[in-house]
C-alpha positions as CSV (number, residue, x, y, z in Angstrom):
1,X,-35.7,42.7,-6.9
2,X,-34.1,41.1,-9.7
3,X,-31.2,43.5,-12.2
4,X,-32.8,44.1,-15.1
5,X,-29.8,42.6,-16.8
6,X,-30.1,39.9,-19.5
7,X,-33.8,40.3,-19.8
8,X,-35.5,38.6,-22.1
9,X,-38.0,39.3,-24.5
10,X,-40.0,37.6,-27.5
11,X,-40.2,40.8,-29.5
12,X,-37.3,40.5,-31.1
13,X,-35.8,36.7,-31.3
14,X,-32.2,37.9,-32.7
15,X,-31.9,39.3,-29.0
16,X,-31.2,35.7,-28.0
17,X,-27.6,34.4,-27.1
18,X,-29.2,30.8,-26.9
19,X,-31.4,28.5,-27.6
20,X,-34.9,29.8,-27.3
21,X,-36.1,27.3,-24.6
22,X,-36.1,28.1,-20.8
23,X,-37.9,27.4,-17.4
24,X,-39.2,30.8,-15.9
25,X,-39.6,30.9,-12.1
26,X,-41.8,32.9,-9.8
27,X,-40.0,34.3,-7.2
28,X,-43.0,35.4,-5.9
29,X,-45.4,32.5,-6.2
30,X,-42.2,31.1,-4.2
31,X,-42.8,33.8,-1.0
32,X,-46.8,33.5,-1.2
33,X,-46.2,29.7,-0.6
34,X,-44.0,29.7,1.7
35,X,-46.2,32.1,3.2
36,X,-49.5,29.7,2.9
37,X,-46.8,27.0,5.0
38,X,-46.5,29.7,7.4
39,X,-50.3,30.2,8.1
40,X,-51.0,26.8,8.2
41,X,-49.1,26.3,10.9
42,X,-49.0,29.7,12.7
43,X,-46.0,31.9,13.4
44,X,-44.9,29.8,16.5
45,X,-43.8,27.2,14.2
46,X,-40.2,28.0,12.1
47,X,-39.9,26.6,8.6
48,X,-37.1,25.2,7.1
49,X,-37.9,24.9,3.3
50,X,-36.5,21.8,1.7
51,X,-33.6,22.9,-1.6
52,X,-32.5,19.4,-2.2
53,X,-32.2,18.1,-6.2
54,X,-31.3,22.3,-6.8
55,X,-34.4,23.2,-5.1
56,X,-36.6,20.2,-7.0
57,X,-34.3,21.6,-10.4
58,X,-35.7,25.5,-10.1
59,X,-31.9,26.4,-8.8
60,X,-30.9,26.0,-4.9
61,X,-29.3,29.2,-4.5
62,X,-32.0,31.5,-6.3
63,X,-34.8,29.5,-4.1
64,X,-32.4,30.3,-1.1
65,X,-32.0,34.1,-1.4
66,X,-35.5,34.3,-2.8
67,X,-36.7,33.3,1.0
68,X,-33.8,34.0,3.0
69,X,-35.5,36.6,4.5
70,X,-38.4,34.6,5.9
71,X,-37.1,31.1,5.9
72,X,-36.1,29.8,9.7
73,X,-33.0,28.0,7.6
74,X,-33.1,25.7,5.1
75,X,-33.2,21.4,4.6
76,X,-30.7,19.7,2.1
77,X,-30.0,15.8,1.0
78,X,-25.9,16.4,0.3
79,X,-23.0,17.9,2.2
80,X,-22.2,19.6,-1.3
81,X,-25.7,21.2,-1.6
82,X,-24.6,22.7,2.0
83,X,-21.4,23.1,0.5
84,X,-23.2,25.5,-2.2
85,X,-25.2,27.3,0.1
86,X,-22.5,28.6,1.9
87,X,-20.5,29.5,-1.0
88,X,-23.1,31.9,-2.6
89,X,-23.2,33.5,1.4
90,X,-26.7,31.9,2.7
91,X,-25.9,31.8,6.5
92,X,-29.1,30.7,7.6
93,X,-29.1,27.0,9.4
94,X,-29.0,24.3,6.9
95,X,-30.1,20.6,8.2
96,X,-28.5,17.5,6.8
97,X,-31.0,14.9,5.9
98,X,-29.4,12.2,4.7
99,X,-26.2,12.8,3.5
100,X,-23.6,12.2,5.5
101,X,-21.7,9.2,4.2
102,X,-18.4,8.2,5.6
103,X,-15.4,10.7,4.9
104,X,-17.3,14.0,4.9
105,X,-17.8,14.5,8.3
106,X,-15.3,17.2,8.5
107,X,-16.7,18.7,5.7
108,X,-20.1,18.6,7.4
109,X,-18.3,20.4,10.7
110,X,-17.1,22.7,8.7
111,X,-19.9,23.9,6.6
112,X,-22.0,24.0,9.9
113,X,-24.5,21.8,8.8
114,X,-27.3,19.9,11.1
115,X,-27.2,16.6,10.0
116,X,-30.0,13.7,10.9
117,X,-28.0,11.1,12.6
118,X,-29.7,7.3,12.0
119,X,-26.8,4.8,13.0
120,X,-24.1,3.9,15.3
121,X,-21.5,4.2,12.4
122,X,-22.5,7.7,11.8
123,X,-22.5,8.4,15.5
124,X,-19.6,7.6,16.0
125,X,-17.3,8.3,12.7
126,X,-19.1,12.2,13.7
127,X,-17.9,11.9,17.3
128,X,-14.4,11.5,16.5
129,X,-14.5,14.2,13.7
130,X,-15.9,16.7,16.2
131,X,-13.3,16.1,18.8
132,X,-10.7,17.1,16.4
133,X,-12.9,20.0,14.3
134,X,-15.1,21.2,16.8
135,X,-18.4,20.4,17.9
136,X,-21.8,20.2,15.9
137,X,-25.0,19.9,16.6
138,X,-27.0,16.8,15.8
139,X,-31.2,15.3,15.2
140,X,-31.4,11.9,15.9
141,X,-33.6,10.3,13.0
142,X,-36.3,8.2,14.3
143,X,-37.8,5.4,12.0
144,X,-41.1,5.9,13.5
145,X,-43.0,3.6,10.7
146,X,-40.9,4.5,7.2
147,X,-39.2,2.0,7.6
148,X,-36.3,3.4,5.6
149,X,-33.6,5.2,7.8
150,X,-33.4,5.9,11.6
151,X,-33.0,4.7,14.8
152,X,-35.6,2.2,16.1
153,X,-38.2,4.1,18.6
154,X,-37.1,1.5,21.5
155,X,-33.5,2.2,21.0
156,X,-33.4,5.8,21.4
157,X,-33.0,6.1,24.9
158,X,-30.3,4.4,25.5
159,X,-28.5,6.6,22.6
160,X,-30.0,9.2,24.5
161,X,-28.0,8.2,27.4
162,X,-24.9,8.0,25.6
163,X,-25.4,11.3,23.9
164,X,-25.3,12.6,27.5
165,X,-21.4,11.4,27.5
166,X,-20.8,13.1,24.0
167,X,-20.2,16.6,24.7
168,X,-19.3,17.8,21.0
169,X,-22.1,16.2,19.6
170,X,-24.8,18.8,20.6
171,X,-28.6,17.6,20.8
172,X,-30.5,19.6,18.9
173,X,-33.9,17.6,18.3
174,X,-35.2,14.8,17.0
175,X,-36.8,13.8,13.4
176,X,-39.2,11.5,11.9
177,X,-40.7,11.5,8.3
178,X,-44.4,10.4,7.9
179,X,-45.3,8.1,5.7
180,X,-48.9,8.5,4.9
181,X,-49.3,11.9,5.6
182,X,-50.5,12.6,2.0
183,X,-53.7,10.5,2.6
184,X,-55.7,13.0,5.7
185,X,-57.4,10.0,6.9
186,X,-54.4,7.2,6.9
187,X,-54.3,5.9,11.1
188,X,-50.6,5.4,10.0
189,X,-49.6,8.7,10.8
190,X,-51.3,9.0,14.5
191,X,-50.3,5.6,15.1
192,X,-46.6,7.2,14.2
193,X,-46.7,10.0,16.2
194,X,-48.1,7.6,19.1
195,X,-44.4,5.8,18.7
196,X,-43.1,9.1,19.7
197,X,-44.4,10.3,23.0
198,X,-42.5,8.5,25.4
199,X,-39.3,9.8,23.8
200,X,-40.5,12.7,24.1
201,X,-40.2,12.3,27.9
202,X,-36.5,11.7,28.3
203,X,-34.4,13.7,30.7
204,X,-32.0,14.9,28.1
205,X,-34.6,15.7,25.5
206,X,-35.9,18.0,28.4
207,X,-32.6,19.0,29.3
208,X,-31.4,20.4,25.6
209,X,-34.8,21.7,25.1
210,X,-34.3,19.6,21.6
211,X,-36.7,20.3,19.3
212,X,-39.2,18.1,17.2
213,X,-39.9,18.1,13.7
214,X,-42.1,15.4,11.6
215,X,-44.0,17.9,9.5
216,X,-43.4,17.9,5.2
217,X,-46.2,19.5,3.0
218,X,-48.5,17.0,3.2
219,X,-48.4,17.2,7.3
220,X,-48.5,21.3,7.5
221,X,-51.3,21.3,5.3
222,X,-53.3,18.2,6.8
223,X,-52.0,17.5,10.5
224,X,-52.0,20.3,12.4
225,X,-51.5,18.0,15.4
226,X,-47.8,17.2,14.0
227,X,-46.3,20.5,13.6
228,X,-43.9,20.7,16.8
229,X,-41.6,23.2,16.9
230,X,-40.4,23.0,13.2
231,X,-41.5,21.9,10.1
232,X,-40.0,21.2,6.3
233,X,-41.9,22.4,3.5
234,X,-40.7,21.1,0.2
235,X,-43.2,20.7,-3.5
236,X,-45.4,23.0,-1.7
237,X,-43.1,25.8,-2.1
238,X,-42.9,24.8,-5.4
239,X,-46.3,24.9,-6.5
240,X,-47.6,21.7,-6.1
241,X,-50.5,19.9,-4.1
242,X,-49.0,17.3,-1.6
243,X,-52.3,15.7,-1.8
244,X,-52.1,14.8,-5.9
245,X,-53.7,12.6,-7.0
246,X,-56.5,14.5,-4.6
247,X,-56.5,17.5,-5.5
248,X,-54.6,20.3,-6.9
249,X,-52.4,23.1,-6.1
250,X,-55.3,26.0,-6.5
251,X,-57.7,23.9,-4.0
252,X,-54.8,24.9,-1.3
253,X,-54.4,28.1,-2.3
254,X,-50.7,27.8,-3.9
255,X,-49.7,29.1,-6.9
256,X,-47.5,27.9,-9.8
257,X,-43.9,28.9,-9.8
258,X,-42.6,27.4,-12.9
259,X,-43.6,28.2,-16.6
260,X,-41.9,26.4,-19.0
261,X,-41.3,28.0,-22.7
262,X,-39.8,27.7,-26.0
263,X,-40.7,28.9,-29.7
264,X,-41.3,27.6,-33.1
265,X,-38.0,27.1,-35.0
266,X,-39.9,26.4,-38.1
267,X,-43.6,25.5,-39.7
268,X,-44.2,23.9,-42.9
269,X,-47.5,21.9,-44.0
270,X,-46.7,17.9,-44.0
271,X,-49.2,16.5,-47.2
272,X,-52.4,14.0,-46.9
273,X,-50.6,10.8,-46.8
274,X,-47.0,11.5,-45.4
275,X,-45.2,10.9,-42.4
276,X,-42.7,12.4,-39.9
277,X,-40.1,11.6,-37.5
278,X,-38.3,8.2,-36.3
279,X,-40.3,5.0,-37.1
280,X,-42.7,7.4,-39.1
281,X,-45.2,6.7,-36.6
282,X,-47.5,9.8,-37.4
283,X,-49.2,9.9,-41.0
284,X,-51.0,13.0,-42.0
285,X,-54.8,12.7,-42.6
286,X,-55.2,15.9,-44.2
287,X,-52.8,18.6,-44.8
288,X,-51.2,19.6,-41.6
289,X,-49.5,22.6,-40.4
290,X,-46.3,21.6,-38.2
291,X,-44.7,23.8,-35.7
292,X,-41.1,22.6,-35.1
293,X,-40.0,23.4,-31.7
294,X,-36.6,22.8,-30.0
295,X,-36.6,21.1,-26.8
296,X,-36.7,17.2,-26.6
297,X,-36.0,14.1,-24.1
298,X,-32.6,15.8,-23.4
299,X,-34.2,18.6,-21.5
300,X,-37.0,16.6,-19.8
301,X,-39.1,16.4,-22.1
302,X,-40.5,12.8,-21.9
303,X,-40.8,10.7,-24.8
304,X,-43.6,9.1,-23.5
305,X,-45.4,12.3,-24.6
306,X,-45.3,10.9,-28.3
307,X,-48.4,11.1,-30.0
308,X,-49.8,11.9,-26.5
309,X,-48.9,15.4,-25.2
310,X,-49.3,19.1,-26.1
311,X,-48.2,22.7,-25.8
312,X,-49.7,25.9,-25.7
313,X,-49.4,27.9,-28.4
314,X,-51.7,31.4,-29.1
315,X,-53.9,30.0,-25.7
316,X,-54.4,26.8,-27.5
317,X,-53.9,22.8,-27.3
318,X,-51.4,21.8,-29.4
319,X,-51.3,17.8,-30.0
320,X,-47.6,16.8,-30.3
321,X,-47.4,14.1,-32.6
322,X,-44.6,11.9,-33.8
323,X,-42.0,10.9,-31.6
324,X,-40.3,13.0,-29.1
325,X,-36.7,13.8,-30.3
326,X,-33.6,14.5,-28.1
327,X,-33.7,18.2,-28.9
328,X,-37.2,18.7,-31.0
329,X,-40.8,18.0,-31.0
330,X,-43.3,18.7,-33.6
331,X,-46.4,19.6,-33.0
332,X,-49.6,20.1,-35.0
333,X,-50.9,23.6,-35.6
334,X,-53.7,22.7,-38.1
335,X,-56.3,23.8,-35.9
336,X,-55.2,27.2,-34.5
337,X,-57.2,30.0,-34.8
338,X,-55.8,33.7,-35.7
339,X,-52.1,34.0,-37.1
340,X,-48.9,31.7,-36.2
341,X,-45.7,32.3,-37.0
342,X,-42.1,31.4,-36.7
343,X,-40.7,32.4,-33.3
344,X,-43.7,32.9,-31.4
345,X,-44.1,31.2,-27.9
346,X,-44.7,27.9,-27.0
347,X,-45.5,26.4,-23.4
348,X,-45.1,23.2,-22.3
349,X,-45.8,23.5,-18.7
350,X,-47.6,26.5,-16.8
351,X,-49.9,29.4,-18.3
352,X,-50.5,31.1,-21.6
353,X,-53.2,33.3,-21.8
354,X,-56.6,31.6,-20.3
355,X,-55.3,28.2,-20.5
356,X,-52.9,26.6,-18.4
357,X,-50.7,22.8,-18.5
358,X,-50.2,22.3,-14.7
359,X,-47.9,20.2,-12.8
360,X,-50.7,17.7,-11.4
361,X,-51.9,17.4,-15.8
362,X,-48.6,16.2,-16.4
363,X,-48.1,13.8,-13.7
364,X,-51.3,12.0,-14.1
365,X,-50.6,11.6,-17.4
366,X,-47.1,9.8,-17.4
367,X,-48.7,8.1,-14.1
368,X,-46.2,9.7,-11.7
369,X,-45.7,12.7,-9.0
370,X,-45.3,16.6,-9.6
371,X,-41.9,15.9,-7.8
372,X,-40.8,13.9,-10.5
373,X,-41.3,16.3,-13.2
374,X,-39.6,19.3,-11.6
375,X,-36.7,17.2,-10.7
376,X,-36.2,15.6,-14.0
377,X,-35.9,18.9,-16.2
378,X,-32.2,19.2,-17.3
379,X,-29.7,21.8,-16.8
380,X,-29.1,22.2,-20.6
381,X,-32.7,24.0,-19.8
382,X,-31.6,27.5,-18.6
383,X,-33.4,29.0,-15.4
384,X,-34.8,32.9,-15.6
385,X,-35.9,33.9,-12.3
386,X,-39.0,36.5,-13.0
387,X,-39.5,38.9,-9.6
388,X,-42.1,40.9,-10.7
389,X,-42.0,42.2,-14.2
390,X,-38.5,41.4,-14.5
391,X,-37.3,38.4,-16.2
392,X,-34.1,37.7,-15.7
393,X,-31.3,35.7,-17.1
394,X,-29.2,34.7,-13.9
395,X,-29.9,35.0,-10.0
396,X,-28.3,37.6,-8.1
């Protein structure tokens, strides 16, 4: 349970030590679907969530101690997201994905990462760290048809072999990432994990008991058949469908965790026949009621939402028109039934009332990916982490 200091409320608006715009996350929408990973795959299966990009931008450490308790350990991109972890006292395992760039392999050693190893280079520059820091235990990356990073599937058992003659470098599985697994019917990701077996069959990998892991959203939720030992669950968690375009987050049961607000700063009528913002590029057909609202591109707020998007306000559609400002937005109010007034709430993403802006609405309207939106809201944007009925301004 969050303190119950710096709560926030709308009630009274000179309560506010900031700018009245912030994301609001769901620490429990967080557990339930992390939970929905876990019974998708059963309780033989551990889960390490993904917290990379400051857990998709909700805040890495909050998503962290928020799941601690039933998280397996965690996945990260960076030796300084690891670095982070263990700062803020998360001692849970932490696997490397792709992070470790010459230089920080002490650093890696000594923040007792896991990291994916996917070339000779990074073999080896590990290696010779380890003799001198200590050992550290390793998952060889497979490029089993990503064609990104990752050893070749024919070459791995000869680094097998030489693995076997590595003593501080301890085998602790072996990794692939799907690439199709977001389609349920794609052949692509059988004929991936067909690339696998034989490996699967070296001594060593017997030996170690090392441990397989190819599973992200997309595969819990639609391949049973690729769980393995452990699996990653990432936008999931989050409150996304890995299957957008397909479907949505409610069709597999997950629920949003992220409810993005703000308030109106000001409202005044814009005449028949006059025009706001840069380039003037909305004129007023009738007398229109404006809602300013503060929150722009800076935050995340896309400009391509310019005479295109809208905001809740009172459970309502609210068109935004004009263009989309570094720190404001207008939007039109014209239409609102009951009363409006200066400081009430606005949301730009999540519920309000019996109407909701989702994730999947935004991302099919700039023609991208529910990751992308998460990721790209900006840390000027302050996080409050509701647990219950208790919204808080800071984690921990």
């Amino acid at each position: 349970m969050l303190p119950p200091t710096l709560a926030y409320t709308t009630a009274n608006p000179m309560q506010w030590t900031h700018r009245p715009t912030w994301l609001e996350i769901d620490l429990a929408a967080l557990r339930h679907n992390l939970r929905q990973a876990r019974t998708a795959t059963g309780p033989q299966v551990a889960h390490f969530p993904v917290i990379k990009a400051d857990g998709y931008g909700i805040g890495a450490i909050a998503v962290a101690h928020t799941l601690e308790e039933e998280a397996d350990g965690f996945c990260v991109a960076l030796v300084e997201e690891a670095e982070q972890l263990r700062t803020a006292g998360i001692n849970k395992r932490i696997m490397l994905f792709s992070g470790l760039y010459p230089g920080l392999e002490e650093r890696a050693i000594r923040a007792r990462v896991e990291p994916f190893l996917s070339d000779e280079i990074n073999l080896n520059a590990l290696w010779q760290a380890a003799k001198c820091y200590g050992p550290i235990s390793v998952h060889i990356k497979i490029d089993s048809g990503m064609a990104r990073l990752g050893y070749h599937p024919e070459h791995v058992p000869s680094l097998l072999d030489q693995l076997a003659h590595m003593p501080e470098l301890k085998l602790a599985g072996l990794v692939s990432h799907m690439a199709c697994a977001d389609d349920r019917h794609s052949p692509i990701t059988n004929a991936q994990l067909a690339t696998l077996s034989p490996i699967l069959e070296h001594p060593l990998v017997k030996q170690t008991q090392a441990q397989l892991s190819l599973a992200n959203s997309a595969t819990i939720l639609g391949h049973p058949n690729a769980h393995y030992q452990w699996v990653r669950p990432g936008i999931m968690i989050y409150g996304a469908s890995p299957f957008f375009p397909h479907t949505n987050a409610a069709n597999e049961g997950l629920q949003p965790v992220v409810r993005w607000v703000t308030h109106i700063q000001r409202i005044h009528t814009l005449e028949k026949g006059k025009s706001l913002g840069y380039g003037h590029t909305f004129t007023a057909t009738r007398p229109t009621r404006i809602a300013q609202l503060p929150v722009g591109y800076a935050d995340g707020y896309n400009r391509l939402w310019s005479n295109k998007g809208s905001v809740l306000i009172a459970g309502q559609h609210c068109p935004v028109v004009g263009i989309v400002c570094m720190d404001q937005i207008a939007v039109d109010i014209s239409d609102l039934q009951g009363e409006v007034k200066q400081w009430d709430e606005a949301v730009l993403l999540g519920k309000q009332h019996n109407a909701e802006i989702t994730l999947e609405n935004w991302a099919t309207e700039l023609k991208t990916i529910p990751y992308e939106i998460l990721t790209r809201i900006g840390p000027r944007v302050p996080r409050r982490y509701r647990d219950g009925s208790i919204l808080s301004g800071s984690f921990g």
